[in-house]
N, CA, C and O of each residue as an XYZ file, in Angstrom:
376
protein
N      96.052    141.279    101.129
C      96.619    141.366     99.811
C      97.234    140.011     99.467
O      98.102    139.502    100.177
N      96.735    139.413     98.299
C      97.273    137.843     98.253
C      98.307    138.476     96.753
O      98.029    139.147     95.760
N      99.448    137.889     97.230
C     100.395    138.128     96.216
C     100.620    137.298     95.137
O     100.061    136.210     95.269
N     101.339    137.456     93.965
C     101.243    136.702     92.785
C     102.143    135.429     92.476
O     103.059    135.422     93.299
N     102.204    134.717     91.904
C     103.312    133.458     92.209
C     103.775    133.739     90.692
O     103.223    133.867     89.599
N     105.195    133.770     91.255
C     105.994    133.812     90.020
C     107.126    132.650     89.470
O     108.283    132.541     89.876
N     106.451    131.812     88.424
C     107.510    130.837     88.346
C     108.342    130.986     87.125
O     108.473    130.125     86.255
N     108.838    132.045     87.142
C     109.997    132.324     86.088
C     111.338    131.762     86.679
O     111.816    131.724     87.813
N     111.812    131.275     85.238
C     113.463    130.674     86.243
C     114.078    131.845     85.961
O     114.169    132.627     85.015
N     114.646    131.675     87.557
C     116.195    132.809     87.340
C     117.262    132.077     87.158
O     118.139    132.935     87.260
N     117.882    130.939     86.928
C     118.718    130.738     86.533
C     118.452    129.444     85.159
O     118.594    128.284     85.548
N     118.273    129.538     84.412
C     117.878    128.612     82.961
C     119.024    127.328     83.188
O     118.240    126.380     83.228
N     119.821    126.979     83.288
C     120.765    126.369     83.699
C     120.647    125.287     84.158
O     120.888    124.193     83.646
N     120.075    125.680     85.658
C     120.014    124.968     86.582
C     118.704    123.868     86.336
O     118.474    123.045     87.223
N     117.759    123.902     84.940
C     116.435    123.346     84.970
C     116.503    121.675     84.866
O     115.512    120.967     85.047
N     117.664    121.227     84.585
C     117.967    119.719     84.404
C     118.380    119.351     86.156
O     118.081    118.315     86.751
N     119.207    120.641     86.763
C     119.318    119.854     87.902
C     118.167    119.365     88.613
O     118.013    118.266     89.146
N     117.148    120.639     88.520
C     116.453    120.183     89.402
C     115.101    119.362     89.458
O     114.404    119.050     90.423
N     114.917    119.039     87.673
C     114.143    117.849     87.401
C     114.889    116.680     87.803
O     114.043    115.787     87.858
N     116.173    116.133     88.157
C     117.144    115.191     88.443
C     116.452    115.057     90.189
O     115.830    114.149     90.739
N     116.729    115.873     90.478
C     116.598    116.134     92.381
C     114.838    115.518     92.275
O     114.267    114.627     92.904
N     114.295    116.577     91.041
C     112.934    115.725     91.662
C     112.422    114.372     91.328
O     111.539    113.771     91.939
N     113.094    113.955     90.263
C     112.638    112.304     90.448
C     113.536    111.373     91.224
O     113.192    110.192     91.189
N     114.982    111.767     92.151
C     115.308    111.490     92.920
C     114.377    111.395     94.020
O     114.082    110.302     94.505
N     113.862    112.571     94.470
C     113.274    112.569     95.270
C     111.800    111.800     95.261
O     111.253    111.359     96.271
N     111.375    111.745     94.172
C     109.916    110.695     94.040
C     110.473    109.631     93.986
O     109.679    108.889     93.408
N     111.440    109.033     94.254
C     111.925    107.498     94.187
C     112.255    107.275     95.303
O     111.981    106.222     95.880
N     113.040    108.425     95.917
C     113.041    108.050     97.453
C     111.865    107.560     98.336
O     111.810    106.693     99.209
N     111.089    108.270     97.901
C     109.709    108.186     98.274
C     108.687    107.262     97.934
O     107.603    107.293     98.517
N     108.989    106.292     96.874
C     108.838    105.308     96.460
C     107.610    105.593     95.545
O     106.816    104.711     95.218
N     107.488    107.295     95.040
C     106.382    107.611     93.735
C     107.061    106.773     92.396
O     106.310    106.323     91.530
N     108.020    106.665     92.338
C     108.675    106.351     90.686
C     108.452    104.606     90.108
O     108.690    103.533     90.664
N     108.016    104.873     89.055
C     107.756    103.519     88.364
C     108.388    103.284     87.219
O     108.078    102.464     86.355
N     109.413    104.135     87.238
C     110.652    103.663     86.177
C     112.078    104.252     87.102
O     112.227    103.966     88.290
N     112.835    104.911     86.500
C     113.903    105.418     86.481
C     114.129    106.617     85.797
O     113.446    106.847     84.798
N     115.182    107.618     86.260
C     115.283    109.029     85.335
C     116.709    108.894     85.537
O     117.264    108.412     86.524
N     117.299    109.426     84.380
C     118.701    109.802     84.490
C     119.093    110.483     83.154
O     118.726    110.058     82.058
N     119.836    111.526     83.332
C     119.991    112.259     82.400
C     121.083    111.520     81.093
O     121.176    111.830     79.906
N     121.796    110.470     81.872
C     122.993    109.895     81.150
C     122.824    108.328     80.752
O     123.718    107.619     80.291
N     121.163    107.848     81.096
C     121.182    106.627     80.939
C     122.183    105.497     81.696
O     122.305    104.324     81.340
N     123.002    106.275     83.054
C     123.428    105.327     83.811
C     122.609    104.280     84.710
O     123.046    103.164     84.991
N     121.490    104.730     85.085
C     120.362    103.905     85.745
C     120.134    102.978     85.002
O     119.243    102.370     85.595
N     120.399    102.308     83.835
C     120.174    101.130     83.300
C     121.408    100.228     82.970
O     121.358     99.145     82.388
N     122.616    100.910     83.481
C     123.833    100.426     83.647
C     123.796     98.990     84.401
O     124.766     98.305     84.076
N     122.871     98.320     85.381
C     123.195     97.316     86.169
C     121.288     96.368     86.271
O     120.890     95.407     86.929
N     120.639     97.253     85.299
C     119.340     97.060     85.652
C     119.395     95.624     85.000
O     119.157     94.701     85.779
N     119.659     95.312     83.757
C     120.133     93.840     83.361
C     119.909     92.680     84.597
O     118.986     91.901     84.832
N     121.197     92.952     85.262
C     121.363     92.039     86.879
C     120.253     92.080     87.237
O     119.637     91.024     87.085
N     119.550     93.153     87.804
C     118.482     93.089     88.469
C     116.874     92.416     87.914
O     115.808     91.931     88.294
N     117.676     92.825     86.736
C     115.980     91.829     86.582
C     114.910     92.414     85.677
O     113.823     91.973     85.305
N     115.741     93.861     85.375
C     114.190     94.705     84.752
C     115.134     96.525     84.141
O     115.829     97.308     84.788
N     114.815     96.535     83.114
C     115.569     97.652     82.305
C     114.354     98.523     81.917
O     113.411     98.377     81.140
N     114.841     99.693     82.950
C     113.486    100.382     82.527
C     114.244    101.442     81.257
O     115.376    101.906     81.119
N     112.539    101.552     80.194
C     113.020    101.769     79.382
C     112.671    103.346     78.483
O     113.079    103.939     77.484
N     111.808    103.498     79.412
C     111.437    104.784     79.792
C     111.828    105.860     80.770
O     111.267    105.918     81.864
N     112.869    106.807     80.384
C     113.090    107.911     81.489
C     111.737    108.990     82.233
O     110.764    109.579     81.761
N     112.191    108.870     83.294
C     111.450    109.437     84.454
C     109.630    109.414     83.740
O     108.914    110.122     83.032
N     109.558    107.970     84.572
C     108.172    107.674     83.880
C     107.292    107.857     85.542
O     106.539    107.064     86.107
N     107.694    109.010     85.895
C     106.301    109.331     87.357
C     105.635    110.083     86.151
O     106.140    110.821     85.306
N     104.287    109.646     86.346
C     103.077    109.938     86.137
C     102.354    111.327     86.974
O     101.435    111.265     87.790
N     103.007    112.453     86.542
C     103.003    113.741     87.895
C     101.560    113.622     87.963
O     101.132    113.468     89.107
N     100.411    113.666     86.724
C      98.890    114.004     87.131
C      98.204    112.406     88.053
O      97.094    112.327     88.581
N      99.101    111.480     88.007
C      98.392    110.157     88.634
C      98.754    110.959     90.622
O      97.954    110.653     91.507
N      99.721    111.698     90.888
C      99.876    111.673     91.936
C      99.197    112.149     92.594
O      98.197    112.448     91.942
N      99.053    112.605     94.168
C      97.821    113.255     94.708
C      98.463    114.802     94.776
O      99.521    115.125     94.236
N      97.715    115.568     95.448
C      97.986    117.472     95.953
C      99.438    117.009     97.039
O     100.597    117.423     97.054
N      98.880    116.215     97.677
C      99.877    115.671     98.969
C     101.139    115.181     98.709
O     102.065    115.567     99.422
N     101.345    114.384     97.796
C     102.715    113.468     97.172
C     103.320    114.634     96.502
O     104.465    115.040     96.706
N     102.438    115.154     95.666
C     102.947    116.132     94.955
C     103.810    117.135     95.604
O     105.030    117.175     95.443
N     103.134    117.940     96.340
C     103.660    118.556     97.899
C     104.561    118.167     98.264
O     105.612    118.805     98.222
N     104.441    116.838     98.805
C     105.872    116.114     99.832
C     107.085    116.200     98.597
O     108.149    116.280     99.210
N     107.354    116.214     97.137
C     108.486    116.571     96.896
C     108.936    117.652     96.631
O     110.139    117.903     96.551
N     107.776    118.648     96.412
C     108.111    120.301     96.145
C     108.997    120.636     97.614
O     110.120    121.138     97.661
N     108.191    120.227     98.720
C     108.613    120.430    100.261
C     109.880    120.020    100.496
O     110.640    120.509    101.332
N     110.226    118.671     99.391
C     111.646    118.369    100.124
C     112.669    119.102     99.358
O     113.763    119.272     99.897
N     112.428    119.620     98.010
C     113.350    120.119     97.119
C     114.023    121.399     98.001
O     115.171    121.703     98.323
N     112.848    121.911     98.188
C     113.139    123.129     99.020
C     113.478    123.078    100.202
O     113.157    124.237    100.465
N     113.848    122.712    101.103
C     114.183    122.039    102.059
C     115.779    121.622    101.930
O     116.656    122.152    102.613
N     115.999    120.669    101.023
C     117.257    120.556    100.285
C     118.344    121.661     99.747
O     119.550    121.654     99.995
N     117.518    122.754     98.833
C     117.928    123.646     98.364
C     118.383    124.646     99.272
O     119.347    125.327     98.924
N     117.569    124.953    100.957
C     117.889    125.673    101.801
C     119.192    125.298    102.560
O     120.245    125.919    102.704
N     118.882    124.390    102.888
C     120.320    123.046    103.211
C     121.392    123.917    102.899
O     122.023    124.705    103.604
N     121.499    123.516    101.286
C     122.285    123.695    100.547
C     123.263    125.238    100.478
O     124.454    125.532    100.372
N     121.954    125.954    100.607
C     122.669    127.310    100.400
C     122.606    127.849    101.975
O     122.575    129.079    101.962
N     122.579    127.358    103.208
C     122.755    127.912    104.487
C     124.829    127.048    104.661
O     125.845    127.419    105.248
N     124.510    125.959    103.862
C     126.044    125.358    103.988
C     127.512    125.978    103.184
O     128.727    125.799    103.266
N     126.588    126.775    102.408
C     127.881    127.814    101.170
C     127.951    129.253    102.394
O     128.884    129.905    102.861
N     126.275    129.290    102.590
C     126.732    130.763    103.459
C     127.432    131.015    104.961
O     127.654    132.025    105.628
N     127.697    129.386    105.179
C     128.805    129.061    106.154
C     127.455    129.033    107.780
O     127.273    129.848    108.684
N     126.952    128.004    107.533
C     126.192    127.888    108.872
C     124.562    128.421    108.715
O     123.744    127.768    109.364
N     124.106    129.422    107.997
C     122.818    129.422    107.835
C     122.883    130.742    108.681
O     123.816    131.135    109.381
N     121.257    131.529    108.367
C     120.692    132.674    109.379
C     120.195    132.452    110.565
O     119.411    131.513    110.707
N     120.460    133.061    111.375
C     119.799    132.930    113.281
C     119.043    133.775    113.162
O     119.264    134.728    112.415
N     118.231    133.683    113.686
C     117.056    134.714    114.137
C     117.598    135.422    115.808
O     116.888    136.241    116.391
């Protein structure tokens, strides 16, 4: 029985965080060819550096591969588990 994938948000809210986390995370990774920020602080110092990007979160999601793509879905979640094993005070043992 192959089950259905459901990508409804349950929390509406949360949809800026976690476009934030993911072009964090494609920059970590060195996918990003601009900058994202919800507040336009990423261009706060870009001057100095040399280059003001001027376009927010300019990853190109269809230029990436199945794999890149993957490696940040994998880390979000990964992160997100983190996250909520550290509120539930240590995480589940098997």
């Amino acid at each position: 029985m192959i089950m259905s994938r459901s990508n409804k948000v349950v929390v509406p809210n949360c949809k800026a965080a976690l476009n934030q986390m993911k072009y964090e995370i494609a920059a970590e990774f060195g996918l990003m060819t601009g900058g994202y920020s919800s507040n336009g602080a990423d261009t706060e110092f870009a001057g100095e550096l040399g280059a003001v990007s001027g376009q927010s979160g300019s990853v190109h999601w269809s230029r990436l591969s199945t794999r890149q793509a993957g490696s940040v879905g994998g880390e979000i979640t990964r992160r997100l588990v983190a996250q909520a094993e550290q509120v539930m005070g240590g995480g589940f043992q098997l």
